[in-house]
C-alpha positions as CSV (number, residue, x, y, z in Angstrom):
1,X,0.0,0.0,0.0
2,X,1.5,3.1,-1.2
3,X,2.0,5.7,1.4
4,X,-0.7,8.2,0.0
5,X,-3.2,5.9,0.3
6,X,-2.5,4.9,4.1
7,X,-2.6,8.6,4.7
8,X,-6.1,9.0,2.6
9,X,-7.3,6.2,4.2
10,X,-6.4,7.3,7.8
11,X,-7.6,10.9,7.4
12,X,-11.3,8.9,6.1
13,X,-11.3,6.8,9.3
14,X,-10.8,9.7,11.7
15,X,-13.9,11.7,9.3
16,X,-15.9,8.2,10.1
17,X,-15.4,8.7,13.7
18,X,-16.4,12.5,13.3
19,X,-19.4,12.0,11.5
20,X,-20.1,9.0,13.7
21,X,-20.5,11.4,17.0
22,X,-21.7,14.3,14.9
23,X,-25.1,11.9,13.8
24,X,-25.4,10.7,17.6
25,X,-25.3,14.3,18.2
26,X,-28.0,15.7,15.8
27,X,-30.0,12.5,16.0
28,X,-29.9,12.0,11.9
29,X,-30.4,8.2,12.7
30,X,-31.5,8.3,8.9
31,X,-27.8,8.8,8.0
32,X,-26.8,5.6,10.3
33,X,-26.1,4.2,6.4
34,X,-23.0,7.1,6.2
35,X,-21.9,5.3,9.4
36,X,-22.3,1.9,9.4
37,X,-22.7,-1.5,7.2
38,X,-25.7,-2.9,6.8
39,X,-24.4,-5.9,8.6
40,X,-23.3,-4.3,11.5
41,X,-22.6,-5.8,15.0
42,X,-22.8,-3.3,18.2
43,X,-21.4,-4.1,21.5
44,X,-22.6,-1.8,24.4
45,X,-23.7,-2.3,28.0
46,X,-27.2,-0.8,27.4
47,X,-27.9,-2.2,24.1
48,X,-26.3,-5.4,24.4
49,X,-25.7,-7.0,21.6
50,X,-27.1,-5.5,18.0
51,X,-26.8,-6.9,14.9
52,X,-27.7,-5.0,11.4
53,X,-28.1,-1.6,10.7
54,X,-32.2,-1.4,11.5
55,X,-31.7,-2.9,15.3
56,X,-28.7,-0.4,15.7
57,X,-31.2,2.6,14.3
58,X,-33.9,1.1,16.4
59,X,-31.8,1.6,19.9
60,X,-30.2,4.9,19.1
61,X,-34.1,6.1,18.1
62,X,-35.5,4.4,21.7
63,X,-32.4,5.9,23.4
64,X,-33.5,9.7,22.8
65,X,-34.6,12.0,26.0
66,X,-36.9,14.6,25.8
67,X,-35.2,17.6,25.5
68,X,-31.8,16.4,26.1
69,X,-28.9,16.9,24.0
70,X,-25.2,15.4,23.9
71,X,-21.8,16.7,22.5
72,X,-19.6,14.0,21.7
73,X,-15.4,14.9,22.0
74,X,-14.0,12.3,20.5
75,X,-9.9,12.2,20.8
76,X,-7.0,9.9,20.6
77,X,-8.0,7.6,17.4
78,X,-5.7,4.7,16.5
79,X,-6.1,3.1,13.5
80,X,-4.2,-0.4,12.3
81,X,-5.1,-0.9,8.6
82,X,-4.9,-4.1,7.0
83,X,-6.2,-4.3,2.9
84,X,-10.1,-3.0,3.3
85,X,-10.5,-3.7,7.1
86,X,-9.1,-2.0,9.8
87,X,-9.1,-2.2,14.0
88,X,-10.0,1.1,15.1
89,X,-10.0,2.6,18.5
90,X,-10.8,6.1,20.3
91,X,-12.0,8.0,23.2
92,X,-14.5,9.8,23.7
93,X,-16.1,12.4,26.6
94,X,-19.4,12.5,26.4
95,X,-21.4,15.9,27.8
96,X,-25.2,15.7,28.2
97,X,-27.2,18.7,28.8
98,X,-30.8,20.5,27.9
99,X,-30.6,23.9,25.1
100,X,-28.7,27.2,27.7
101,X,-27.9,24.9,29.9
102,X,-24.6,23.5,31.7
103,X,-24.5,19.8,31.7
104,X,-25.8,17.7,34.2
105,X,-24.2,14.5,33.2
106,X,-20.9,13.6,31.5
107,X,-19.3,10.5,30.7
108,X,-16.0,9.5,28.9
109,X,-15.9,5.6,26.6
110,X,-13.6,4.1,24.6
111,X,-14.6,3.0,21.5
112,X,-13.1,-0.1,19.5
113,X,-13.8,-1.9,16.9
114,X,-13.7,-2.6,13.1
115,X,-13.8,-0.5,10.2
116,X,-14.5,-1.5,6.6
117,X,-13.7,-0.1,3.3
118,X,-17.2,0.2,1.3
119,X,-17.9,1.0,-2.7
120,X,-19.4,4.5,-0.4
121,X,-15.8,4.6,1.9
122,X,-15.3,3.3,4.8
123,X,-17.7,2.3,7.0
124,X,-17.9,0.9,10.9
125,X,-18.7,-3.4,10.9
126,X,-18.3,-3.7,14.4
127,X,-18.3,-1.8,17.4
128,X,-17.8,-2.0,21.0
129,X,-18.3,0.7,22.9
130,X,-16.6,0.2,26.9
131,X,-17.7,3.4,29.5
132,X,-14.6,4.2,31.3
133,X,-16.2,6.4,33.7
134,X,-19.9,8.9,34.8
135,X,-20.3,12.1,36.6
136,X,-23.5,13.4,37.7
137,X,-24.0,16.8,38.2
């Protein structure tokens, strides 16, 4: 692999995980197909175990609180790219709060998995997503 293309194809991974938190964000779950293969497999303590796009659309929809929005800060990404796969990992602090408001919960997760390389660019296959630790305000 030359080394323009494992520099393209970092720089895409790192705009995967951007967009990733930017949809959570804005709650575009009709963009999860940017995101995500159609076949794939989220690991999280409150969702368990998902599998395909629709359940993993389903959850984030169900997830949503009334009035409550989060800002995702998503930092330290690795990436290990093998041909059209690749282990990805990053962290990420997560602040949840209501519109003119201060936050009144945060919590920082590291998220792992694996990223493919789609005809549409690179999307996330799996995902595991570990909370590191909450604070309540």
């Amino acid at each position: 692999m030359s080394t323009d293309t494992l520099i393209a194809d970092r720089l895409e991974i790192a705009d995967l995980f951007a967009r990733f938190v930017r949809l959570l964000d804005e709650k575009r779950w009709d963009d999860a197909g940017t995101v995500f293969t159609d076949d794939v497999a989220v690991h999280s303590p409150r969702g368990g175990e998902l599998h395909g796009i629709d359940k993993v659309v389903d959850f984030m929809r169900q997830g949503e609180v009334e009035g409550q929005q989060a800002l995702h800060t998503t930092t330290d990404l690795l990436v290990d790219i093998d041909g059209d796969q690749a282990a990805a990992s990053a962290y990420s602090v997560v602040y949840y709060y209501r519109d003119g408001q201060a936050p009144h919960f945060t919590g920082g997760l590291r998220m792992t998995g694996t990223v493919a390389r789609t005809p549409a660019g690179w999307r996330f296959r799996e995902q595991r997503i570990t909370p590191a630790w909450t604070r309540e305000y």
